[in-house]
Backbone as XML, in Angstrom:
<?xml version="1.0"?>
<chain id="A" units="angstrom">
  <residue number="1" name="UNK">
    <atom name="N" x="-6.500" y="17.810" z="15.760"/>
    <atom name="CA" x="-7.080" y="17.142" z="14.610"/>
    <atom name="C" x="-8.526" y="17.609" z="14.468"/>
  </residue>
  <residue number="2" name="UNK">
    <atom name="N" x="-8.798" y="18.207" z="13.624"/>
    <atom name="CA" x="-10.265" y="18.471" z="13.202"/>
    <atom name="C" x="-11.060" y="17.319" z="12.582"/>
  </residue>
  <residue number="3" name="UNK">
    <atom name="N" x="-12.464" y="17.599" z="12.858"/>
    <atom name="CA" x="-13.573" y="16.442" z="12.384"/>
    <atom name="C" x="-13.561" y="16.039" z="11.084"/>
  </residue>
  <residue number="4" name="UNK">
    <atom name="N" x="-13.674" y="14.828" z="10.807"/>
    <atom name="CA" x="-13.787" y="14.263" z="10.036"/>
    <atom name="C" x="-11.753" y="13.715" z="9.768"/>
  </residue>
  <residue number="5" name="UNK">
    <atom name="N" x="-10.939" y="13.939" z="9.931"/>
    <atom name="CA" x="-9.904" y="13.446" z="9.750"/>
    <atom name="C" x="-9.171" y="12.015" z="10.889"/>
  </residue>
  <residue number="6" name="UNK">
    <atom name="N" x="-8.850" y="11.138" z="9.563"/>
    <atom name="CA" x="-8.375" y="9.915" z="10.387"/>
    <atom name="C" x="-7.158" y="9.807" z="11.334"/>
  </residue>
  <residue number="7" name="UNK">
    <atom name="N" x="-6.582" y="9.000" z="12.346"/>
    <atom name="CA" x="-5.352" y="9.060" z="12.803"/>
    <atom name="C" x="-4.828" y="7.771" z="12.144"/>
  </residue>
  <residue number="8" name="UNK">
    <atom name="N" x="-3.859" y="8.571" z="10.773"/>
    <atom name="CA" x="-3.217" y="7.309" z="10.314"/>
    <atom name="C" x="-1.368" y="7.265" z="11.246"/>
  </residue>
  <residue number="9" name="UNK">
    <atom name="N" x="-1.411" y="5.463" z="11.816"/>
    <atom name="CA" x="-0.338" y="5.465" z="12.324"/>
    <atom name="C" x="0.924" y="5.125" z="11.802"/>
  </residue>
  <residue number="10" name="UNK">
    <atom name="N" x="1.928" y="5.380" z="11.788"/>
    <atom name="CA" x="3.276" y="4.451" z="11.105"/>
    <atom name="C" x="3.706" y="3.348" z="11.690"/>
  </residue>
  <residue number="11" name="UNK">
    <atom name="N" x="3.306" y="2.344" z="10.844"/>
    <atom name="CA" x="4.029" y="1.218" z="11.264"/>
    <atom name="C" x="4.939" y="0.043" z="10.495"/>
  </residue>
  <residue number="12" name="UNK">
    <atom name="N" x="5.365" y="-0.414" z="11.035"/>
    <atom name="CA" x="6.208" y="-1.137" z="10.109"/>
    <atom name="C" x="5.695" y="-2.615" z="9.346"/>
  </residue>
  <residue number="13" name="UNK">
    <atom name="N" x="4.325" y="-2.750" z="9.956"/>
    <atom name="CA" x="3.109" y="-4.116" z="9.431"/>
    <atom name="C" x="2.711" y="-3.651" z="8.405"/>
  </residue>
  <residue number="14" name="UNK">
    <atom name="N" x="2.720" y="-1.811" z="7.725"/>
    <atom name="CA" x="2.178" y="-1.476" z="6.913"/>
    <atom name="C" x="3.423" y="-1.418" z="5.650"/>
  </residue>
  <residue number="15" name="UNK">
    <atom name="N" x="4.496" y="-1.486" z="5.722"/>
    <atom name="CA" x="5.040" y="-1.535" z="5.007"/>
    <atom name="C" x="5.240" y="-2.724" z="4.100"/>
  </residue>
  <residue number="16" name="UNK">
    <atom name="N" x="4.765" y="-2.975" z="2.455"/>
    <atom name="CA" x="4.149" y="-3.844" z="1.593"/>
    <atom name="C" x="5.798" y="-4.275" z="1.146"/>
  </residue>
  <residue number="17" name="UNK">
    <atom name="N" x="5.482" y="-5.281" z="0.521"/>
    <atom name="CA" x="7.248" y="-6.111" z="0.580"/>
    <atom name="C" x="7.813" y="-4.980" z="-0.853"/>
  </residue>
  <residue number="18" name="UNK">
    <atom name="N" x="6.959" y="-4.804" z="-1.494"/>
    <atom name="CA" x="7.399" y="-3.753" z="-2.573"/>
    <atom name="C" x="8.016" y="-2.575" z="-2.709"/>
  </residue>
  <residue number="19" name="UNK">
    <atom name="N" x="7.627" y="-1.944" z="-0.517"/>
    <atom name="CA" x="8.350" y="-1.265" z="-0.659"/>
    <atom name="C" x="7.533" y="0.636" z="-0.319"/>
  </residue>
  <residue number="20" name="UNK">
    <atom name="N" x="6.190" y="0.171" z="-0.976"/>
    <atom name="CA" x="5.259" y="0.912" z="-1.104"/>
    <atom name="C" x="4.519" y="0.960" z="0.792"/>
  </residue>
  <residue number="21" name="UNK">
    <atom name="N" x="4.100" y="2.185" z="1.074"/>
    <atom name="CA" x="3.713" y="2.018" z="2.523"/>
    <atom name="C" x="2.058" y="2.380" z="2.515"/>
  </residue>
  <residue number="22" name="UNK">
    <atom name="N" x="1.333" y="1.075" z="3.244"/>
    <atom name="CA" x="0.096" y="0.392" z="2.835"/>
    <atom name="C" x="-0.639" y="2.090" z="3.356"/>
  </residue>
  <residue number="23" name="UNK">
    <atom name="N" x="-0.260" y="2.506" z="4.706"/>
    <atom name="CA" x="-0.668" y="2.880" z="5.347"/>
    <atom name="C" x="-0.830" y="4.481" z="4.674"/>
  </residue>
  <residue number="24" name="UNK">
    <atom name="N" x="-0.525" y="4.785" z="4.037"/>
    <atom name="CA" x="-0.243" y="6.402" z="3.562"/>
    <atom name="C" x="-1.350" y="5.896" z="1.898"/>
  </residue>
  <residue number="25" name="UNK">
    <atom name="N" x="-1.698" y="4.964" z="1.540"/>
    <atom name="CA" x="-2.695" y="5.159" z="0.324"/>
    <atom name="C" x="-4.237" y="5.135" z="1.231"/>
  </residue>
  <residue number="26" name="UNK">
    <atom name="N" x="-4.767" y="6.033" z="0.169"/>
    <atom name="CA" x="-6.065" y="5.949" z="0.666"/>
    <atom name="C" x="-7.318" y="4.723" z="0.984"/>
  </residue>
  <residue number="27" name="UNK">
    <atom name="N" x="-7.080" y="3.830" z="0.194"/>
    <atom name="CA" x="-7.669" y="2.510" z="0.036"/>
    <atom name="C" x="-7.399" y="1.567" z="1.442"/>
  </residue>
  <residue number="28" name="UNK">
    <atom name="N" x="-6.512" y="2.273" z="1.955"/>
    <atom name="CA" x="-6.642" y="1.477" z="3.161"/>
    <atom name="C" x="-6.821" y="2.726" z="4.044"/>
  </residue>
  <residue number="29" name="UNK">
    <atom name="N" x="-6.506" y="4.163" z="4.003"/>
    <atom name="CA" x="-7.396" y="4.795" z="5.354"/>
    <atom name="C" x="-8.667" y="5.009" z="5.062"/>
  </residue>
  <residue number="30" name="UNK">
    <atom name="N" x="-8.990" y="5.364" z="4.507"/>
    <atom name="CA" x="-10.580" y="4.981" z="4.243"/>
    <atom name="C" x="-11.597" y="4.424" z="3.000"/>
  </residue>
  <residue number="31" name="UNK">
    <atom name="N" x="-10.733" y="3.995" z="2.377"/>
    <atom name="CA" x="-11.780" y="2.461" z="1.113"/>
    <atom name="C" x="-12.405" y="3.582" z="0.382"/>
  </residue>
  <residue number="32" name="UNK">
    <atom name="N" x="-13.049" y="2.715" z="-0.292"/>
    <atom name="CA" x="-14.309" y="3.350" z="-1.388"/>
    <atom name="C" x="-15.694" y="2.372" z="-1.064"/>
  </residue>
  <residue number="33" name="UNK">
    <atom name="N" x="-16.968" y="2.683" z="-1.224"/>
    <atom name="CA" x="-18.011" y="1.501" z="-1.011"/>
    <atom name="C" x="-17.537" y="0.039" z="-1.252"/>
  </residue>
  <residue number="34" name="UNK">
    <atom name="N" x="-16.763" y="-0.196" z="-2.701"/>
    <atom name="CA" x="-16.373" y="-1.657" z="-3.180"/>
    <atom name="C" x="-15.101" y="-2.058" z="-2.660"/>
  </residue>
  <residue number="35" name="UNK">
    <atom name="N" x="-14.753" y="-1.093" z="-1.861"/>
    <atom name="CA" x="-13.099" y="-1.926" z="-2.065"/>
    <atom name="C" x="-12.282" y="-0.926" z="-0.732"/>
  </residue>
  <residue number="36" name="UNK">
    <atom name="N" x="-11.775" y="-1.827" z="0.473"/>
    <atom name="CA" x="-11.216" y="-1.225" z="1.753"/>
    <atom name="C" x="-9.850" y="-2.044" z="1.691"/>
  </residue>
  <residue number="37" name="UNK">
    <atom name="N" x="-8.776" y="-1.685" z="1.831"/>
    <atom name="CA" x="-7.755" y="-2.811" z="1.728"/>
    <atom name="C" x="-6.924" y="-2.385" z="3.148"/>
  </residue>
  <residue number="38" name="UNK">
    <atom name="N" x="-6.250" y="-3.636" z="3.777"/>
    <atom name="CA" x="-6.047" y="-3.690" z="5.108"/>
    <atom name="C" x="-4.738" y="-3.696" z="4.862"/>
  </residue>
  <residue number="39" name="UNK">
    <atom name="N" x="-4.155" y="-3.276" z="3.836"/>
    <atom name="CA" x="-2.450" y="-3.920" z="3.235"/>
    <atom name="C" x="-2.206" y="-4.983" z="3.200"/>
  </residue>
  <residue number="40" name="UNK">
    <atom name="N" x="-1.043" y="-4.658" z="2.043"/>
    <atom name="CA" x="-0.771" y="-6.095" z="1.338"/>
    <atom name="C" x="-0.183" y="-7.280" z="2.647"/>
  </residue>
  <residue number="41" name="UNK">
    <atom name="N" x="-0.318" y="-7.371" z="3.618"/>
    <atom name="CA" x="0.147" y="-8.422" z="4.308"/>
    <atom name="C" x="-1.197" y="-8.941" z="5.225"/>
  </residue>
  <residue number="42" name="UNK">
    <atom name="N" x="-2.322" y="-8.335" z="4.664"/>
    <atom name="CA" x="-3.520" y="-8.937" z="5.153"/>
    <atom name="C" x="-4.587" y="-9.206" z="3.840"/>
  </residue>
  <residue number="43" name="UNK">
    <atom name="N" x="-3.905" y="-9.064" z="3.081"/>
    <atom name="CA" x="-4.633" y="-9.873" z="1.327"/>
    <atom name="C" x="-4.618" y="-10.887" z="1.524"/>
  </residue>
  <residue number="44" name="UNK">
    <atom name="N" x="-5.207" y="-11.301" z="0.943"/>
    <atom name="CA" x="-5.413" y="-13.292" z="0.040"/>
    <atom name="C" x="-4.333" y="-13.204" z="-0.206"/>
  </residue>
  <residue number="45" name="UNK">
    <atom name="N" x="-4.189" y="-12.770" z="-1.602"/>
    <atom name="CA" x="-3.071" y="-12.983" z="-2.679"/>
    <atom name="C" x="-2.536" y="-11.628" z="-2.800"/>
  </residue>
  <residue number="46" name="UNK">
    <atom name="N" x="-1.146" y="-11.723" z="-2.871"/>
    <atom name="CA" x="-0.119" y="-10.510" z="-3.310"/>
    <atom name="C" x="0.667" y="-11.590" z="-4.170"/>
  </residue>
  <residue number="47" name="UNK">
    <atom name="N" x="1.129" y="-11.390" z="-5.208"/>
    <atom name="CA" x="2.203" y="-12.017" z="-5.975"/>
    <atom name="C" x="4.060" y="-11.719" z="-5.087"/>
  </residue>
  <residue number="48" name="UNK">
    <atom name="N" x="4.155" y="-10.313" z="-4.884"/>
    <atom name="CA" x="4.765" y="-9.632" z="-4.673"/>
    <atom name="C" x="5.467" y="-10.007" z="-3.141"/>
  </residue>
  <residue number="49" name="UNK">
    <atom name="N" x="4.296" y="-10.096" z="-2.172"/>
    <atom name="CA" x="4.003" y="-10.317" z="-0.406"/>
    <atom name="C" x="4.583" y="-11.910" z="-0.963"/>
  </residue>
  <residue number="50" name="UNK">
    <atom name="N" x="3.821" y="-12.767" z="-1.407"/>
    <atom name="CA" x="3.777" y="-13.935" z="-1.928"/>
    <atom name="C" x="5.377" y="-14.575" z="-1.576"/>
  </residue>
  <residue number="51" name="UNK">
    <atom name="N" x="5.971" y="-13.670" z="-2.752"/>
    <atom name="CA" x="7.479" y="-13.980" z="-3.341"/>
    <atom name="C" x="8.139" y="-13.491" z="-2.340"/>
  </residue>
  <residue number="52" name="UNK">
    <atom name="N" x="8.672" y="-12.983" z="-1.841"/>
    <atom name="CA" x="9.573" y="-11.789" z="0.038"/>
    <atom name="C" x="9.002" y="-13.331" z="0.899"/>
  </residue>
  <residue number="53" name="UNK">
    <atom name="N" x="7.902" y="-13.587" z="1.164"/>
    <atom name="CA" x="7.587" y="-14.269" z="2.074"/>
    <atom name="C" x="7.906" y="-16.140" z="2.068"/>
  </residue>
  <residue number="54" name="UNK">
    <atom name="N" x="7.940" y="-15.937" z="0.815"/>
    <atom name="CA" x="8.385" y="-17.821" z="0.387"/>
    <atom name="C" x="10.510" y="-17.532" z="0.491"/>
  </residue>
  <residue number="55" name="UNK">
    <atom name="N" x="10.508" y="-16.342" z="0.182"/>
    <atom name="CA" x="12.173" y="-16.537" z="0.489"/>
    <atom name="C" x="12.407" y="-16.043" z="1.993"/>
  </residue>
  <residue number="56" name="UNK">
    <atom name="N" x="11.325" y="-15.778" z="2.740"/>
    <atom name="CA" x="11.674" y="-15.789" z="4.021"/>
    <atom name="C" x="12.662" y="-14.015" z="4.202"/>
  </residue>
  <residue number="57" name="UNK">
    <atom name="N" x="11.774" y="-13.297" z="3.431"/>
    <atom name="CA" x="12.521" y="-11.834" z="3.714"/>
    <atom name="C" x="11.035" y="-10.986" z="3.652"/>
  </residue>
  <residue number="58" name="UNK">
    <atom name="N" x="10.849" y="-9.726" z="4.298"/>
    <atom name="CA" x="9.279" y="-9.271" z="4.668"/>
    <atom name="C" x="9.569" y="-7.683" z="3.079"/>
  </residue>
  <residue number="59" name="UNK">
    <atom name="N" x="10.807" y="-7.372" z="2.753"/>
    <atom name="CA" x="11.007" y="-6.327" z="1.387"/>
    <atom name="C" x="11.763" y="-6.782" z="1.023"/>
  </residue>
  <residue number="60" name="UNK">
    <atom name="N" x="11.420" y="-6.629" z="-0.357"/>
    <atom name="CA" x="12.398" y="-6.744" z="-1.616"/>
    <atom name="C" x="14.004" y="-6.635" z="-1.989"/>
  </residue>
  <residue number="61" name="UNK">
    <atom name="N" x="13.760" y="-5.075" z="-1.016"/>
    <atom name="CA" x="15.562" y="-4.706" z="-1.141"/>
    <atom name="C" x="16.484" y="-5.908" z="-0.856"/>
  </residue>
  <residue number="62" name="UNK">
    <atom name="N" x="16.006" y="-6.487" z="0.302"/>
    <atom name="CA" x="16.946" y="-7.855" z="0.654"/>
    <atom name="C" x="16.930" y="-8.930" z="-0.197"/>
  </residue>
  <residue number="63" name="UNK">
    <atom name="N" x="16.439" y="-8.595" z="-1.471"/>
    <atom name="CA" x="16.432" y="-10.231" z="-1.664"/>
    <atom name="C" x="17.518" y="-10.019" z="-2.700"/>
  </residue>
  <residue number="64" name="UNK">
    <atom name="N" x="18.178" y="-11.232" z="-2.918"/>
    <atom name="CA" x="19.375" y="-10.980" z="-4.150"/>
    <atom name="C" x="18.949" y="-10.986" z="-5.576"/>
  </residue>
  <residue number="65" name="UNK">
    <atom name="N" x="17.765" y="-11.155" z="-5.487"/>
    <atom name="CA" x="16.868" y="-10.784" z="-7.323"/>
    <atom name="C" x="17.148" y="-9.403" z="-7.449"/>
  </residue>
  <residue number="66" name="UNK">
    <atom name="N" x="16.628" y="-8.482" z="-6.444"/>
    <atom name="CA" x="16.460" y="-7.231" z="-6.671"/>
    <atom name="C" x="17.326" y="-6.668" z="-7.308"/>
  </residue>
  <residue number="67" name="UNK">
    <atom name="N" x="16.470" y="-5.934" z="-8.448"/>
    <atom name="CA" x="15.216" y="-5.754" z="-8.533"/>
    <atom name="C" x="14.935" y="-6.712" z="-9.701"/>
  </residue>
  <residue number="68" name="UNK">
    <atom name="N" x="13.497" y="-7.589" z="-9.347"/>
    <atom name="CA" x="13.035" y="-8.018" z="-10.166"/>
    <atom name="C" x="11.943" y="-7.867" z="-11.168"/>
  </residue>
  <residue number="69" name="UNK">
    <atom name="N" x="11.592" y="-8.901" z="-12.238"/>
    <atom name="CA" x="10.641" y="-8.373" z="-12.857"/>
    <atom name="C" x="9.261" y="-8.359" z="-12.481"/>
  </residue>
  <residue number="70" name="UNK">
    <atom name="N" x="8.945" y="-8.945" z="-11.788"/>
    <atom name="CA" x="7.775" y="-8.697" z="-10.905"/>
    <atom name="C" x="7.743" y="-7.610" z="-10.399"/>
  </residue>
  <residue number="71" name="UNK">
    <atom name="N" x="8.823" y="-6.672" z="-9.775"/>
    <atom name="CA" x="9.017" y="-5.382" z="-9.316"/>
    <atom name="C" x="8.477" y="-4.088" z="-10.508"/>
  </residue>
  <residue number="72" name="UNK">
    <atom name="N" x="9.186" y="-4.574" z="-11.113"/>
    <atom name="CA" x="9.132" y="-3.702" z="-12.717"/>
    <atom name="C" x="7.986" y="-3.752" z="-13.209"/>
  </residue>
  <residue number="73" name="UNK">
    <atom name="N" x="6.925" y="-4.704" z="-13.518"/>
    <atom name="CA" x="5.761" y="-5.026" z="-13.577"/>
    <atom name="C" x="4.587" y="-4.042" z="-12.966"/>
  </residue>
  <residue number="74" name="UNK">
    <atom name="N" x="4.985" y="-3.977" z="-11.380"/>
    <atom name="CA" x="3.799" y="-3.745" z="-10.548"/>
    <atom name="C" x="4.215" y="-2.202" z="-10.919"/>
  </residue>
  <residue number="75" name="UNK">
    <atom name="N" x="5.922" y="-1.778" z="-10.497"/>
    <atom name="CA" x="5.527" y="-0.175" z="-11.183"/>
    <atom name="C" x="5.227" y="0.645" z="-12.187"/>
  </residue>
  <residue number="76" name="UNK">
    <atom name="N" x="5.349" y="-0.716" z="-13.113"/>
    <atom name="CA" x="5.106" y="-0.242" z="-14.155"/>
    <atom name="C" x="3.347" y="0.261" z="-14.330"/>
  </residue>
  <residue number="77" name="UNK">
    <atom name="N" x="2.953" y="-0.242" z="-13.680"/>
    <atom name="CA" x="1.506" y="-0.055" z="-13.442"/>
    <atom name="C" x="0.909" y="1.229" z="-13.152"/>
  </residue>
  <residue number="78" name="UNK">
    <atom name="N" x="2.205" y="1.664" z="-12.429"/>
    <atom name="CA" x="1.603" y="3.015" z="-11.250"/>
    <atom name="C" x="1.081" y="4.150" z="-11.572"/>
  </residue>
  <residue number="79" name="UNK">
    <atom name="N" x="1.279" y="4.322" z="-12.564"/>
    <atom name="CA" x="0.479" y="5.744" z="-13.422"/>
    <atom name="C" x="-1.085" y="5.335" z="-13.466"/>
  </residue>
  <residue number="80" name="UNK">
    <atom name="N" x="-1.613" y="3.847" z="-13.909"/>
    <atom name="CA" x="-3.251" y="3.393" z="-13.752"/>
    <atom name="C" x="-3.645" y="3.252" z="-12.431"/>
  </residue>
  <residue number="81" name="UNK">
    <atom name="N" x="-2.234" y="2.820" z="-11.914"/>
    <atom name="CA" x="-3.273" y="2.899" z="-10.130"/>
    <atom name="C" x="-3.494" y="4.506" z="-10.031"/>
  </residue>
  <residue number="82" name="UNK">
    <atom name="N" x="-2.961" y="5.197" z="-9.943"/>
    <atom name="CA" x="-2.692" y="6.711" z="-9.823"/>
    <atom name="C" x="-3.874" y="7.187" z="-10.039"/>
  </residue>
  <residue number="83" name="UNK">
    <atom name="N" x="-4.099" y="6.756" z="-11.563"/>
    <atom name="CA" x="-5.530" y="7.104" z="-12.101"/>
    <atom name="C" x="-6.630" y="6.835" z="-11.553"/>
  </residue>
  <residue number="84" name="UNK">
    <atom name="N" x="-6.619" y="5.434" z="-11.391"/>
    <atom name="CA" x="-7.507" y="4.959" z="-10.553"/>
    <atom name="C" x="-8.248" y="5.320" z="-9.266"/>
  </residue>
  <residue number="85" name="UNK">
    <atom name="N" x="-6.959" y="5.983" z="-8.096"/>
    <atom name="CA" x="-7.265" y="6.517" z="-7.110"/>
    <atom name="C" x="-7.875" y="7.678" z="-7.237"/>
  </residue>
  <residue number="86" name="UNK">
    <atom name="N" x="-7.363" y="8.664" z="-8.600"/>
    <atom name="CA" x="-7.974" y="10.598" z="-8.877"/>
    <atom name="C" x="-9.186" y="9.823" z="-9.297"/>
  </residue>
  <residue number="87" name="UNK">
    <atom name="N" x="-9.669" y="8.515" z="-9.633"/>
    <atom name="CA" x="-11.145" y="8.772" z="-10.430"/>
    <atom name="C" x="-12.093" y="8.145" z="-9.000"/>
  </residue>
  <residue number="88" name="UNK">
    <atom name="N" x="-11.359" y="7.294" z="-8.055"/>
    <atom name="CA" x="-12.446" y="6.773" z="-7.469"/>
    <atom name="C" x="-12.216" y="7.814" z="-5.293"/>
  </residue>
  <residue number="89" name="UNK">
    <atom name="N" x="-11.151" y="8.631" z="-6.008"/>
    <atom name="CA" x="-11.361" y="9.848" z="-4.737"/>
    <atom name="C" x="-11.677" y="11.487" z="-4.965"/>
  </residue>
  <residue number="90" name="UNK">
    <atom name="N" x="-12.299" y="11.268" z="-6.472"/>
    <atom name="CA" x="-12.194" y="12.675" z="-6.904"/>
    <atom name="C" x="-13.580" y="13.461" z="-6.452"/>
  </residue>
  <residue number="91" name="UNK">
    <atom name="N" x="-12.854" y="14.910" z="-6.081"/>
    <atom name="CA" x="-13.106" y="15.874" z="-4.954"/>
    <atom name="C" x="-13.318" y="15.505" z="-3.754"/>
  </residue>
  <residue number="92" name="UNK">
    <atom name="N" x="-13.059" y="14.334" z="-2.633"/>
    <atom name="CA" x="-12.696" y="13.508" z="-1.717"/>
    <atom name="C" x="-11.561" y="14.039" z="-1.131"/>
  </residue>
  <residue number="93" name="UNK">
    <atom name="N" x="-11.613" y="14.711" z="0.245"/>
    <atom name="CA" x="-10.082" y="15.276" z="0.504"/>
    <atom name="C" x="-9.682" y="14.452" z="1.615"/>
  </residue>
  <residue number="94" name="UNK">
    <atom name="N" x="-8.927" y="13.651" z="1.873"/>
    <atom name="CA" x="-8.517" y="12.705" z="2.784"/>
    <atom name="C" x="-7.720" y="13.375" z="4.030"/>
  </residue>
  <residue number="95" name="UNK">
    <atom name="N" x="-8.067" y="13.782" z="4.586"/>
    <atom name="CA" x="-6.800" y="14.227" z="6.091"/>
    <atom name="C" x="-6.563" y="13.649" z="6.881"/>
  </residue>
  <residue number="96" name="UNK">
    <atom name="N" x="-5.465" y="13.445" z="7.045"/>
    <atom name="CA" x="-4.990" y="12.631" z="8.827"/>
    <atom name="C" x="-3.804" y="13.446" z="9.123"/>
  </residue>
  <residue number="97" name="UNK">
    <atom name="N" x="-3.941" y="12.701" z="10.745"/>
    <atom name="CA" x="-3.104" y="13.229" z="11.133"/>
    <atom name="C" x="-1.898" y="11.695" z="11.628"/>
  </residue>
  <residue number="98" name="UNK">
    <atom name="N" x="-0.847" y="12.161" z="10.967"/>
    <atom name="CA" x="0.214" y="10.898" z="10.797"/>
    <atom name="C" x="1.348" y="11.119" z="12.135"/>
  </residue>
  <residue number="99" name="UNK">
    <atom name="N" x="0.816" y="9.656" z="12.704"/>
    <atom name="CA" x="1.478" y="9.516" z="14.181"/>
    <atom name="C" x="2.418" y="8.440" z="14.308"/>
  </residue>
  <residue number="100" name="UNK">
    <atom name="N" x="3.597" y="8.228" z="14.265"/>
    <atom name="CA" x="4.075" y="7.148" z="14.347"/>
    <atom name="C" x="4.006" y="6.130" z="15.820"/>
  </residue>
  <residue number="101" name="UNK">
    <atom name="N" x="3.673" y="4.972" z="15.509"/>
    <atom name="CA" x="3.315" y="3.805" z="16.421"/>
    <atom name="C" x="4.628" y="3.021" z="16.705"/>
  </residue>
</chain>
């Protein structure tokens, strides 16, 4: 591993009830000044974490809604998060080296 690159690990705490894996976006290996996120199962509020966790299931796939509109919702989103990340990591090159835990 060369300097400056993180050791991001695989784990299964990082996996967000949505489905999405906390651990592979940048916002949680290394943040921006305003904003570091620890994944969605160490937020305040997830709507998403929220709903998996009041029916007592940790992803979505299991639940017998699936897929719901809350699901549809958040991906529907994903092109502005997308954006979001090229505007607040742009020319920012993120490397790790991905180890499973």
């Amino acid at each position: 591993m060369s300097r400056g690159e993180k050791v991001v690990e695989l784990s299964k705490e990082l996996i967000g009830a949505c489905g999405l894996y906390c651990g592979w976006c940048p916002y949680y290996i290394t943040g921006t000044e305003e904003f570091k996120c620890g994944g969605c199962w160490s937020r305040e509020k997830c709507g998403i974490r929220d709903c998996a966790a009041g029916r007592g299931i940790k992803v979505c796939t299991f639940c017998p809604e699936f897929p719901c509109q809350k699901l549809y919702d958040m991906y529907g989103k994903m092109a502005e998060f997308l954006d979001q990340i090229k505007k607040d990591f742009a020319g920012r090159v993120i490397r790790s080296d991905i180890r499973q835990k």
